[in-house]
DRENPA-3360 file (N, C-alpha, C; in nm, 2 decimals, always signed):
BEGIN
1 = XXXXXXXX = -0.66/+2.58/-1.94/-0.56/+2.57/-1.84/-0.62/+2.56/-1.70 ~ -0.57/+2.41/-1.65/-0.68/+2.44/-1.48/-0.60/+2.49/-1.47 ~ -0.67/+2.58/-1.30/-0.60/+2.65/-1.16/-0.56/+2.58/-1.11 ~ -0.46/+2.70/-1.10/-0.30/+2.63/-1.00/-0.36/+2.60/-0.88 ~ -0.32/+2.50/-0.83/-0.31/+2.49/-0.69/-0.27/+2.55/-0.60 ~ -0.33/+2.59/-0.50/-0.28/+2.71/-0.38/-0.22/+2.66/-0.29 ~ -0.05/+2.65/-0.25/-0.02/+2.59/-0.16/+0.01/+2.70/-0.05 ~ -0.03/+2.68/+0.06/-0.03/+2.74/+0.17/-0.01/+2.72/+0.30;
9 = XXXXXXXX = +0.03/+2.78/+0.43/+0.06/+2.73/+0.52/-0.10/+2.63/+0.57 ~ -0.19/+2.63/+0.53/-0.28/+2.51/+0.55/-0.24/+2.42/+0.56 ~ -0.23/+2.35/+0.45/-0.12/+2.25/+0.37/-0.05/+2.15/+0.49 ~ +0.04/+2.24/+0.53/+0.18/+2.23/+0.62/+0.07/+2.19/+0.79 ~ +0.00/+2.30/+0.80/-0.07/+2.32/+0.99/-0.15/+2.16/+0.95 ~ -0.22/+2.13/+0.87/-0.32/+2.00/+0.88/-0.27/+1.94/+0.86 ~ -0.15/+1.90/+0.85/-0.11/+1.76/+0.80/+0.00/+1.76/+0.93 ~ +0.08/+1.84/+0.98/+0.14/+1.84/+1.14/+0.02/+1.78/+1.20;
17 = XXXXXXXX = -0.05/+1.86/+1.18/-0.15/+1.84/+1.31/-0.17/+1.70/+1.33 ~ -0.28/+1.62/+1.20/-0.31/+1.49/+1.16/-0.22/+1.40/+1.13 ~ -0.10/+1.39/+1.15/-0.02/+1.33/+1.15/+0.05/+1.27/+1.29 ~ -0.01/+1.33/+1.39/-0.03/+1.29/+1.50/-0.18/+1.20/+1.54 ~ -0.17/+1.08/+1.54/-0.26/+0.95/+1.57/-0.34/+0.97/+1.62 ~ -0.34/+0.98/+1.81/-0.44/+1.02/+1.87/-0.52/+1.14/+1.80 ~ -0.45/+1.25/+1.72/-0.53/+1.35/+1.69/-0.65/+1.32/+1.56 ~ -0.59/+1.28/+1.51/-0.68/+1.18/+1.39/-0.74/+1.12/+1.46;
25 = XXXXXXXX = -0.75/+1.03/+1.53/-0.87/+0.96/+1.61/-0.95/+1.04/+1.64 ~ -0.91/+1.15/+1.72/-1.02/+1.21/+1.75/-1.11/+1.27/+1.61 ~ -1.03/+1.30/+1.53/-1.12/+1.36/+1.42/-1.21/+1.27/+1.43 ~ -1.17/+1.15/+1.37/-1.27/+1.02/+1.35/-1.42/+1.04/+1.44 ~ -1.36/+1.05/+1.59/-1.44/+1.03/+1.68/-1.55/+1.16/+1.68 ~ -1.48/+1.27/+1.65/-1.61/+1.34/+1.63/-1.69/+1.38/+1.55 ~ -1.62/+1.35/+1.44/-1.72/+1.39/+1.32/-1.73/+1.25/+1.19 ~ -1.74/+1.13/+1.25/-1.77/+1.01/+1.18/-1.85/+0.94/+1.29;
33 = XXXXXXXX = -1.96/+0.94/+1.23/-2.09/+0.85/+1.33/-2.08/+0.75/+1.25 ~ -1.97/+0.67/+1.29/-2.02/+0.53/+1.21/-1.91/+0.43/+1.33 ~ -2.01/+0.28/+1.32/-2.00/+0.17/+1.43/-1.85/+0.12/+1.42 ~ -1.75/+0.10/+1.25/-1.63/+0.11/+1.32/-1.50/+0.19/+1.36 ~ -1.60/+0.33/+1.38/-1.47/+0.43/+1.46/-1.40/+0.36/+1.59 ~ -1.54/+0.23/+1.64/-1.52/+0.26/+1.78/-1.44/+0.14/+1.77 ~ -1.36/+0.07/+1.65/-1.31/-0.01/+1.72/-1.15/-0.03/+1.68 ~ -1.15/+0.10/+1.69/-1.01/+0.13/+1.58/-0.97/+0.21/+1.78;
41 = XXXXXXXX = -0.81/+0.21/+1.77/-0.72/+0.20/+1.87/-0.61/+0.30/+1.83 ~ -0.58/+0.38/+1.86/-0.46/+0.47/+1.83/-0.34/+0.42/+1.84 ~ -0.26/+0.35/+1.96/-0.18/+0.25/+1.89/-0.15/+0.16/+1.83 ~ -0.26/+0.09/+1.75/-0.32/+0.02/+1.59/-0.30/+0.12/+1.46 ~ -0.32/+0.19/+1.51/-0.28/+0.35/+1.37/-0.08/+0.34/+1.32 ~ -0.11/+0.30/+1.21/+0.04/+0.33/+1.15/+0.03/+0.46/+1.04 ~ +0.12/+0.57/+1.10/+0.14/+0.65/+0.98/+0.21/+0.59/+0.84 ~ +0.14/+0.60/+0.76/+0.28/+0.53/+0.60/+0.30/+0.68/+0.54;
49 = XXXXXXXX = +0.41/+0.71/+0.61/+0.52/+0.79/+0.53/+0.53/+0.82/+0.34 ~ +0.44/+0.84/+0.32/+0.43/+0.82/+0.18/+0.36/+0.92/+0.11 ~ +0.37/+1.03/+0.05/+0.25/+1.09/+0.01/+0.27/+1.07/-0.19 ~ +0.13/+1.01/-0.24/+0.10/+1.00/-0.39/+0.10/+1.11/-0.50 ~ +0.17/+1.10/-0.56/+0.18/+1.23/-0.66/+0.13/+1.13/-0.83 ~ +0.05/+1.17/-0.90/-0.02/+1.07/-1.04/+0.06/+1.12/-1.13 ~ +0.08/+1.10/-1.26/+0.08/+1.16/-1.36/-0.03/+1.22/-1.39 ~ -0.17/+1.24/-1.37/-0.31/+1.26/-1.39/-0.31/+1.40/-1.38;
57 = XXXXXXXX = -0.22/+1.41/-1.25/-0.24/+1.58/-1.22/-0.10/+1.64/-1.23 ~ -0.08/+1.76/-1.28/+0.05/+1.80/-1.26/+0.06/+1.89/-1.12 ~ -0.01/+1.90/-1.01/+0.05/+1.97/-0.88/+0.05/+1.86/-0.79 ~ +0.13/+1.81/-0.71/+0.16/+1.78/-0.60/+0.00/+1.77/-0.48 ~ -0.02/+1.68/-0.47/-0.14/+1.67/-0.35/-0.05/+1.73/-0.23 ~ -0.12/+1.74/-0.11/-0.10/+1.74/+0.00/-0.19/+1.60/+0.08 ~ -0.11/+1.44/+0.13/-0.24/+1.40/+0.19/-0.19/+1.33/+0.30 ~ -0.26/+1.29/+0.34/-0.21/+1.18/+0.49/-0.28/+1.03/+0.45;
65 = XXXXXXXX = -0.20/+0.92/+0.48/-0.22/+0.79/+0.48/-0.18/+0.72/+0.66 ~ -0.28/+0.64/+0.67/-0.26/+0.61/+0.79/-0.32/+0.42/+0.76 ~ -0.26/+0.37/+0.82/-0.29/+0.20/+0.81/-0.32/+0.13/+0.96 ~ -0.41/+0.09/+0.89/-0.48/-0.01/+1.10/-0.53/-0.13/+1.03 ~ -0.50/-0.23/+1.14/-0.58/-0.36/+1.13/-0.75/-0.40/+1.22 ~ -0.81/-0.41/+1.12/-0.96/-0.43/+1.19/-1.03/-0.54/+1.17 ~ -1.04/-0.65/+1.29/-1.14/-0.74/+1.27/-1.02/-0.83/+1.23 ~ -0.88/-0.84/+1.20/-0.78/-0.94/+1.13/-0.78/-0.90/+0.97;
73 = XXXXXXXX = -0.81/-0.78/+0.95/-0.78/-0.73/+0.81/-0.74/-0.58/+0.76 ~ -0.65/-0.55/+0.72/-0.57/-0.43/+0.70/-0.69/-0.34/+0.62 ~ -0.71/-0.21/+0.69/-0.77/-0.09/+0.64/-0.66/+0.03/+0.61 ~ -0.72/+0.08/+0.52/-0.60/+0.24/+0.46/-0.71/+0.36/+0.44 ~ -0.69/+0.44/+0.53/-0.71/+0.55/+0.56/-0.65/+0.69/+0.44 ~ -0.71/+0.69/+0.36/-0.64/+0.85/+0.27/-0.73/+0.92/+0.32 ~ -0.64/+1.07/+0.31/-0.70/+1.20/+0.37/-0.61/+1.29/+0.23 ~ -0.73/+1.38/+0.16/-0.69/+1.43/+0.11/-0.74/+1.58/+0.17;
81 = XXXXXXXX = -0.61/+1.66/+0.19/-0.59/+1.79/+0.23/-0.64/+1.91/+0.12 ~ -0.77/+1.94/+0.11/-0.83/+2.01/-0.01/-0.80/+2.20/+0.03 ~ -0.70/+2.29/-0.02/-0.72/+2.41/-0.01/-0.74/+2.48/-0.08 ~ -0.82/+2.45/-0.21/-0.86/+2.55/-0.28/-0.97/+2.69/-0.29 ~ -0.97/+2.76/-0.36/-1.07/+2.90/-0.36/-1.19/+2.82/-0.40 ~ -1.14/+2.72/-0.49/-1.31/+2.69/-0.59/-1.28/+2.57/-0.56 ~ -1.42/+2.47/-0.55/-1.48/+2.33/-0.51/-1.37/+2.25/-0.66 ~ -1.38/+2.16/-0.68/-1.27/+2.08/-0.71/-1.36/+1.97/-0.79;
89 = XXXXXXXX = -1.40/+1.99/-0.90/-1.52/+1.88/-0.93/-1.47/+1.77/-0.98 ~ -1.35/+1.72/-0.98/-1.24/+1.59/-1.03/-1.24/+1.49/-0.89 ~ -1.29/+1.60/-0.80/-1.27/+1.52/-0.64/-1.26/+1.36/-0.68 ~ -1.40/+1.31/-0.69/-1.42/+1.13/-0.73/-1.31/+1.07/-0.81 ~ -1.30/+1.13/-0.93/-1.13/+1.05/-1.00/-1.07/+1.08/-0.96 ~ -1.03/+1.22/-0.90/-0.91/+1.20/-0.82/-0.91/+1.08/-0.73 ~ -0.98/+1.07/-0.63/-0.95/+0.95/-0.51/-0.97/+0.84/-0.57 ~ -1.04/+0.77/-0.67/-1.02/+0.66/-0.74/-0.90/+0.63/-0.79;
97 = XXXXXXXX = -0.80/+0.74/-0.85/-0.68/+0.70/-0.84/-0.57/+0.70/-0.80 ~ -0.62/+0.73/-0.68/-0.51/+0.76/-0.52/-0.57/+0.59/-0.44 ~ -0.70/+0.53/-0.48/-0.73/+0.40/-0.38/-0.65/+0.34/-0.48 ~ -0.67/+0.34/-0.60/-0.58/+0.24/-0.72/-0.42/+0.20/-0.72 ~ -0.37/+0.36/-0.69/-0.25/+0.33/-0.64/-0.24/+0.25/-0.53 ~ -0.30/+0.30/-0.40/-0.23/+0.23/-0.28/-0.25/+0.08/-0.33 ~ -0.38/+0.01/-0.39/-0.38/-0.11/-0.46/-0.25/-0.17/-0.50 ~ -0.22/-0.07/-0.62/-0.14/-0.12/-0.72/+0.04/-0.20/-0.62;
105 = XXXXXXXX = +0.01/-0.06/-0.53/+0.16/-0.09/-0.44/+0.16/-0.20/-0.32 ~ +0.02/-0.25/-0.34/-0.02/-0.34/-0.21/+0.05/-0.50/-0.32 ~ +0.02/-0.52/-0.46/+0.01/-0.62/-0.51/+0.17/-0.58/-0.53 ~ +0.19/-0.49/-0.59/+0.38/-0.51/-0.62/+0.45/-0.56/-0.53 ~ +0.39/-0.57/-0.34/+0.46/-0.63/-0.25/+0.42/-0.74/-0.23 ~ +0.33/-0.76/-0.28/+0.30/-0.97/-0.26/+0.29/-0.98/-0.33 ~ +0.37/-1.13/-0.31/+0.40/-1.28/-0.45/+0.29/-1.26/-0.49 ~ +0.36/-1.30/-0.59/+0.21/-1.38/-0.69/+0.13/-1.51/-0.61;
113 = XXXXXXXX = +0.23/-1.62/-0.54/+0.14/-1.68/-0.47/+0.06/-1.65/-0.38 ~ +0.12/-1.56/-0.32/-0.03/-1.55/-0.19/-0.11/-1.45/-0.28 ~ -0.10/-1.34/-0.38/-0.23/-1.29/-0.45/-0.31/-1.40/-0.51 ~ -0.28/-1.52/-0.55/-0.32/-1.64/-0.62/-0.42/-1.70/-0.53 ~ -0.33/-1.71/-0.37/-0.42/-1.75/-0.28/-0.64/-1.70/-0.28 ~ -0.68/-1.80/-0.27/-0.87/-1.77/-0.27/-0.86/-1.65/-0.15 ~ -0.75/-1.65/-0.04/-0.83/-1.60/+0.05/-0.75/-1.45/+0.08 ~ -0.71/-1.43/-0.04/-0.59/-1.29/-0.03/-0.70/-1.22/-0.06;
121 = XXXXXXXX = -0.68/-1.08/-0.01/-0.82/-0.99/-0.02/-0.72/-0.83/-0.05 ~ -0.74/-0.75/-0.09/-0.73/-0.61/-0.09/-0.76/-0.55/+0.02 ~ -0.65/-0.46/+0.07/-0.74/-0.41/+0.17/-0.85/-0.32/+0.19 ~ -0.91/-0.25/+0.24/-1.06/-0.15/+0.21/-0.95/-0.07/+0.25 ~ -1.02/+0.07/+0.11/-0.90/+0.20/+0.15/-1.01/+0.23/+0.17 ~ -1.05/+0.34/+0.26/-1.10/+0.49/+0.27/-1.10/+0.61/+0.31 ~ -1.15/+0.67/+0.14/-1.11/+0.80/+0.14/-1.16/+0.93/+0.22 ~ -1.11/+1.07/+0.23/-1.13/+1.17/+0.28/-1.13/+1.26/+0.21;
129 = XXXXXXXX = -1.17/+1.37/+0.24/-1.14/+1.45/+0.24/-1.16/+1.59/+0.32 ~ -1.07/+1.64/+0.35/-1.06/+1.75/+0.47/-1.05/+1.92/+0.38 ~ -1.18/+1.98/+0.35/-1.18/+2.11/+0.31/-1.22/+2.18/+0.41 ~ -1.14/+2.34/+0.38/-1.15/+2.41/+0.49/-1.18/+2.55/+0.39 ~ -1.26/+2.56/+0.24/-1.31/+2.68/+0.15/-1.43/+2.73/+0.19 ~ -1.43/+2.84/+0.19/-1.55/+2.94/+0.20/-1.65/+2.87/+0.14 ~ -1.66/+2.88/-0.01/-1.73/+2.79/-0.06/-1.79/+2.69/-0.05 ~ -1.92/+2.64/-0.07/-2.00/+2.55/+0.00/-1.97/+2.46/-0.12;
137 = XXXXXXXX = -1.91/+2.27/-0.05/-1.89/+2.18/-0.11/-1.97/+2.10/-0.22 ~ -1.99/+2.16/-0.34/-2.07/+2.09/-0.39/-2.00/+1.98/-0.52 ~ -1.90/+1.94/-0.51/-1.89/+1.85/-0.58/-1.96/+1.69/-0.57 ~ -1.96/+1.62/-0.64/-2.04/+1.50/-0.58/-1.93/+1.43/-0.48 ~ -2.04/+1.37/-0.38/-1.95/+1.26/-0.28/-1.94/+1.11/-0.38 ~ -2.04/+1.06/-0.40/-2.09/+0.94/-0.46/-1.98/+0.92/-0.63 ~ -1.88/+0.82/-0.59/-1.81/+0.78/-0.73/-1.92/+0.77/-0.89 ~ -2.01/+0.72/-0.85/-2.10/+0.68/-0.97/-2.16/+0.83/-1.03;
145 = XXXXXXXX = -2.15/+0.94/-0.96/-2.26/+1.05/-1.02/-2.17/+1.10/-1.12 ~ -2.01/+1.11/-1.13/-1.98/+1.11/-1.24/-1.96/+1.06/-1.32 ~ -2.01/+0.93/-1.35/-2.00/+0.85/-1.47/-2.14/+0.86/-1.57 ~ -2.12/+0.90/-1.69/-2.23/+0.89/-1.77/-2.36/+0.79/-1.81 ~ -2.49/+0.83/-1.80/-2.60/+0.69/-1.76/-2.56/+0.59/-1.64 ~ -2.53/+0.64/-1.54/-2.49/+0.53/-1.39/-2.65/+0.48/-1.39 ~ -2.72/+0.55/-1.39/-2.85/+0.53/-1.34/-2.93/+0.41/-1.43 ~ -2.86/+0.37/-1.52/-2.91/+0.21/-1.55/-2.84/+0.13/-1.56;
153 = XXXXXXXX = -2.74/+0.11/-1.49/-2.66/-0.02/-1.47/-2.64/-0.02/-1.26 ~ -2.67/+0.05/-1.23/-2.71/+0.06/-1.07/-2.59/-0.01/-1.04 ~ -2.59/-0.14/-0.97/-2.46/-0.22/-0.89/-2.38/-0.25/-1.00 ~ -2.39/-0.24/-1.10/-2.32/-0.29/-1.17/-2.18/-0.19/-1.25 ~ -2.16/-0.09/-1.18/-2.08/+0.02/-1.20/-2.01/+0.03/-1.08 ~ -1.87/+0.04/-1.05/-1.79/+0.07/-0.96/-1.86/+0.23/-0.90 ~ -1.89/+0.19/-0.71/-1.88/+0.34/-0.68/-1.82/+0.32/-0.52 ~ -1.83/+0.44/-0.45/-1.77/+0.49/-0.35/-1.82/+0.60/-0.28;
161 = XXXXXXXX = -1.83/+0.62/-0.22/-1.88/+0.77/-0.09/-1.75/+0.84/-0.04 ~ -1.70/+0.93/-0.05/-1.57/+0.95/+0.07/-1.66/+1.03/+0.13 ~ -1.57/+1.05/+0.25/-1.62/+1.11/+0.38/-1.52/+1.24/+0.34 ~ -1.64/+1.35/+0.41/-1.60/+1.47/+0.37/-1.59/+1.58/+0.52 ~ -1.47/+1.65/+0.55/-1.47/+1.72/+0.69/-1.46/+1.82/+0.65 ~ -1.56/+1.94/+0.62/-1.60/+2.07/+0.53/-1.62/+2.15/+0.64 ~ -1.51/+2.22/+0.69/-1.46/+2.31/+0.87/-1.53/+2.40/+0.84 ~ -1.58/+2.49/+0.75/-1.66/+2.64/+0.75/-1.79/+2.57/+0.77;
169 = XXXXXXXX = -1.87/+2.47/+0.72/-1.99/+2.46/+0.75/-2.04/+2.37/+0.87 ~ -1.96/+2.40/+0.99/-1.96/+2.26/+1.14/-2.00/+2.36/+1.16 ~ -2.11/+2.36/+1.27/-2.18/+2.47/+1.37/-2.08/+2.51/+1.49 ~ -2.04/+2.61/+1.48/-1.95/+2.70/+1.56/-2.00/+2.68/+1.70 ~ -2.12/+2.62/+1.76/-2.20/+2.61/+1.88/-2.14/+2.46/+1.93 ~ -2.16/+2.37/+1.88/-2.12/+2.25/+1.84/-2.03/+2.22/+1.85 ~ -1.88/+2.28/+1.78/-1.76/+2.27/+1.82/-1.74/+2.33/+1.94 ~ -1.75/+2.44/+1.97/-1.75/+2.51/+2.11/-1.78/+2.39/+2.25;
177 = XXXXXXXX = -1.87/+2.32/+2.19/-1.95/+2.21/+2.32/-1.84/+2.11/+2.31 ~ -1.77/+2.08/+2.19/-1.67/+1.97/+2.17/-1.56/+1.98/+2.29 ~ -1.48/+2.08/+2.26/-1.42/+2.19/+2.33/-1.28/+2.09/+2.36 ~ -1.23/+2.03/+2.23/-1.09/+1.91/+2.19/-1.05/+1.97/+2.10 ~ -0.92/+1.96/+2.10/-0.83/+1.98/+2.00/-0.82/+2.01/+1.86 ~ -0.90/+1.90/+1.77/-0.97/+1.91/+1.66/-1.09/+2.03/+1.65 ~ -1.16/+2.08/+1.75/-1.27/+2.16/+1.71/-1.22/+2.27/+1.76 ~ -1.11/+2.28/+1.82/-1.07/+2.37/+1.85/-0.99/+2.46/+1.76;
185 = XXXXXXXX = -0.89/+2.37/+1.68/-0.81/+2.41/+1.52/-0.94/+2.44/+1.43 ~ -1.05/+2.42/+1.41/-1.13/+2.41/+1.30/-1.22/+2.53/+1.35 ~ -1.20/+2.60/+1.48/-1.25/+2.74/+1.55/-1.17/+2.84/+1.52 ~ -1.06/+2.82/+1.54/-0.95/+2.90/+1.48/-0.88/+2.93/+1.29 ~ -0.93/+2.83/+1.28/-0.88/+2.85/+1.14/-1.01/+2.92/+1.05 ~ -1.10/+2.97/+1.13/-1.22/+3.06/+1.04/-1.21/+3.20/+1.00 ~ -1.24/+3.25/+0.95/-1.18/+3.38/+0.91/-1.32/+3.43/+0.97 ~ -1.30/+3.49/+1.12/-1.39/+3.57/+1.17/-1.37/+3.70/+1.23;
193 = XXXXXXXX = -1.53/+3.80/+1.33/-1.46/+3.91/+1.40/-1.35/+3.89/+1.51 ~ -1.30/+4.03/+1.50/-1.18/+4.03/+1.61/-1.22/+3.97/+1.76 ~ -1.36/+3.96/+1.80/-1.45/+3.99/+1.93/-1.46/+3.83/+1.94 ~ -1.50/+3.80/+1.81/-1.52/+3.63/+1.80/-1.37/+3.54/+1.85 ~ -1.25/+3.63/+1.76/-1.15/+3.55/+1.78/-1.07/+3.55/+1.90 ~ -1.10/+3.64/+2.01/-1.11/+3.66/+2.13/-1.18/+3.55/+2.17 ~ -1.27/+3.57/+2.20/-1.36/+3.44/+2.26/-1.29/+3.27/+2.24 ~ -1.24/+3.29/+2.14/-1.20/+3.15/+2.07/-1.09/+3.11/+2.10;
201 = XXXXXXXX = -1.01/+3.22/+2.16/-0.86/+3.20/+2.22/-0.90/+3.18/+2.33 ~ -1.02/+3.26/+2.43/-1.02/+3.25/+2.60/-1.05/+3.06/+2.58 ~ -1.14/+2.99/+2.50/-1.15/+2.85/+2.45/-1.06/+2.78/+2.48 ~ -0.94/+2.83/+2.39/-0.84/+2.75/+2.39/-0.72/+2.74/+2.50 ~ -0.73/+2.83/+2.60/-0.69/+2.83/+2.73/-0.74/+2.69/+2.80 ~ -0.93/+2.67/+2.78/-0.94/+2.57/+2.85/-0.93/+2.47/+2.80 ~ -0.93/+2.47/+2.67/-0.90/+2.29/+2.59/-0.74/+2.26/+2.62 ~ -0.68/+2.33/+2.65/-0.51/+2.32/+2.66/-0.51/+2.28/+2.81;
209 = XXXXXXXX = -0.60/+2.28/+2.88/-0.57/+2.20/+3.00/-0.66/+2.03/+3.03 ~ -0.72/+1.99/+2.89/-0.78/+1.88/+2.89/-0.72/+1.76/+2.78 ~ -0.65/+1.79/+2.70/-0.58/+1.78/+2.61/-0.42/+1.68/+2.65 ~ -0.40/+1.59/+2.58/-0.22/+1.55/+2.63/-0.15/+1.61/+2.62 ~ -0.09/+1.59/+2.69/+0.08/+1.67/+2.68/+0.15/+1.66/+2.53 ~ +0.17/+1.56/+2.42/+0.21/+1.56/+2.28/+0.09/+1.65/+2.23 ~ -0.04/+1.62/+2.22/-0.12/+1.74/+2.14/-0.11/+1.92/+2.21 ~ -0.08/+1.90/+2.30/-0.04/+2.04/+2.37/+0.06/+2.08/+2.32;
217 = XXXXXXXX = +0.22/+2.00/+2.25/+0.31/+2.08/+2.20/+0.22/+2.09/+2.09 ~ +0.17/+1.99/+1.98/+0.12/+2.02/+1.85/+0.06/+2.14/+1.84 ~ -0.04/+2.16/+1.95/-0.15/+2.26/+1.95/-0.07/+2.40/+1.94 ~ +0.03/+2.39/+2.04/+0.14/+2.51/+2.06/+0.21/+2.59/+1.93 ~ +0.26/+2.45/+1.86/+0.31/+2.43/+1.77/+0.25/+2.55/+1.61 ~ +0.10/+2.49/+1.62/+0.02/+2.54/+1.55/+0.01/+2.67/+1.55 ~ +0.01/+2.69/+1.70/-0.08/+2.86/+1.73/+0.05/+2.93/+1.67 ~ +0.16/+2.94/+1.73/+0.28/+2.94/+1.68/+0.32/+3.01/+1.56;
225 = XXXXXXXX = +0.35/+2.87/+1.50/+0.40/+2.89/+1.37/+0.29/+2.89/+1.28 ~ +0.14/+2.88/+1.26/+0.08/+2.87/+1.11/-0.09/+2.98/+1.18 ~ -0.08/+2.96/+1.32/-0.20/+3.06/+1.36/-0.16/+3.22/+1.39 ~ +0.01/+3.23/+1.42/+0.00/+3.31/+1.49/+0.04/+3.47/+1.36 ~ +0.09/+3.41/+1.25/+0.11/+3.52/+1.21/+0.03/+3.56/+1.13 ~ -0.12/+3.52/+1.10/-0.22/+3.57/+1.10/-0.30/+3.66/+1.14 ~ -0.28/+3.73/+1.28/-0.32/+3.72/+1.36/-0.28/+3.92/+1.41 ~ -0.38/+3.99/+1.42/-0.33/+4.14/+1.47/-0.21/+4.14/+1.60;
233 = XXXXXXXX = -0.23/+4.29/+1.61/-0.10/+4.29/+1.73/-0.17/+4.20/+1.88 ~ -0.32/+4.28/+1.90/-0.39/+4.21/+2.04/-0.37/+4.06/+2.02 ~ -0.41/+3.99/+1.93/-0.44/+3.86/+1.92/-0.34/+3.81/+1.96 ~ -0.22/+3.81/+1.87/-0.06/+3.77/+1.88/-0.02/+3.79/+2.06 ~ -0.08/+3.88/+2.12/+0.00/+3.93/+2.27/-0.11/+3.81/+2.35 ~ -0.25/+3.79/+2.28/-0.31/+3.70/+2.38/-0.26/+3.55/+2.37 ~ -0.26/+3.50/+2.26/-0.19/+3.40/+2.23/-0.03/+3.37/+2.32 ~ +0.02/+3.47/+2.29/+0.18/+3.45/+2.40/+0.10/+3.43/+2.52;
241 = XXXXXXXX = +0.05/+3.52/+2.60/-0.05/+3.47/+2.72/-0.07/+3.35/+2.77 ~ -0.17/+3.32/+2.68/-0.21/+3.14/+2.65/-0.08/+3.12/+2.69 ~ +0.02/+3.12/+2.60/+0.08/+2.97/+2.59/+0.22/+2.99/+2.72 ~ +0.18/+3.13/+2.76/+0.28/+3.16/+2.87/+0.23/+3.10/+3.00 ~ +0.12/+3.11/+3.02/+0.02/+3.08/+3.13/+0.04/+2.92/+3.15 ~ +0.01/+2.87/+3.05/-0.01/+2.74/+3.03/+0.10/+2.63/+3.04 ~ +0.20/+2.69/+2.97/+0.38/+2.60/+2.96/+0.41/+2.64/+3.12 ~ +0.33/+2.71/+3.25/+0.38/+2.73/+3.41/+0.20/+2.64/+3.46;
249 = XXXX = +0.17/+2.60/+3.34/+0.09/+2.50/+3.46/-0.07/+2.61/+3.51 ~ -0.05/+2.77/+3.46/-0.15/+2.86/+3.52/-0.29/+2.88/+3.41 ~ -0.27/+2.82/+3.35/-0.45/+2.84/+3.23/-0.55/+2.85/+3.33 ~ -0.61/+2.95/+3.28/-0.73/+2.97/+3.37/-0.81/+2.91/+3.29;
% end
């Protein structure tokens, strides 16, 4: 019998959050060092309203899909929202058949003649995934490591890399220097001391004054409804503070 899936207010806070464009960019921007972050545009970002459920699995994903055109050719962005206690070693088949679907639904909407066409292309999906477990990710990144003997047919076996945003293991010094939106949620959503999470709110006073006005309600939003009842009696009174201070314009 696998383990059930843990759904939780996670779930619900990361996918509000990331479901906001610019804020996804920025993920992009800070924790993907690669040459075409930079040429992707937030209003080029289309959310697709759509989240995949397989027959493969019987619980319900949680994921975000986002679509941009790059270069004159459609890219798809999956983000799978990972909240489990234990690493997830299906990760690779799973996303192989979350890119297959978005496939399958890309060809159900074009003719047969333009798939016929030489110069009709698929678009490039790429995958994610966003864990936020104690546990250190060790499932494989690489599609090919789980398939049996990969290692003698090399190119000749379907593989893949997803990119993986694993929030307990970002250097807490690091994000602090970030001092945006994104590293700011991935500060707060750690299960640390009371003294630390002090510090992390005086933080978030100053990122709430660098931040847009739409990620400022999200951010609000967050502390709110999915940070705040977490959260002892002090924390909860500093948090009102924050966002009392802040909604008159006064963040220090």
């Amino acid at each position: 019998m696998p383990e059930e899936r843990v759904h939780h207010e996670h779930d619900v806070g990361y996918k509000y959050i990331f479901s906001h464009k610019e804020t996804f960019l920025e993920l992009l921007r800070s924790f993907v060092k690669k040459d075409w972050v930079n040429l992707i545009k937030s209003e080029d970002l289309i959310l697709m309203d759509k989240s995949y459920i397989l027959e493969d699995f019987s619980e319900e994903e949680s994921d975000i899909v986002y679509k941009v055109n790059i270069c004159g050719q459609d890219v798809i962005f999956y983000i799978l929202l990972e909240f489990q206690s234990r690493v997830d070693y299906r990760m690779p088949m799973r996303l192989l058949f979350y890119i297959v679907e978005l496939w399958r639904e890309r060809l159900k909407n074009t003719s047969k003649k333009d798939i016929r066409n030489k110069n009709f292309k698929l678009p490039a999906v790429v995958p994610m995934v966003l864990y936020n477990g104690k546990n250190k990710w060790t499932a494989s990144r690489n599609f090919k490591d789980i398939l049996g003997s990969n290692e003698l047919f090399g190119e000749n076996i379907i593989d893949f890399r997803y990119i993986l945003f694993d929030v307990y293991r970002y250097d807490e010094s690091q994000l602090e220097k970030m001092a945006n939106m994104v590293s700011t949620v991935f500060l707060l959503d750690k299960e640390i001391s009371k003294e630390d999470l002090m510090k992390r709110l005086r933080l978030t006073a100053y990122v709430l004054k660098k931040i847009t006005p739409e990620q400022f309600d999200i951010l609000k939003m967050w502390l709110k409804s999915i940070m705040k009842p977490r959260l002892d009696t002090e924390s909860k009174i500093k948090v009102e503070e924050i966002l009392e201070k802040s909604s008159q314009g006064e963040v220090d």
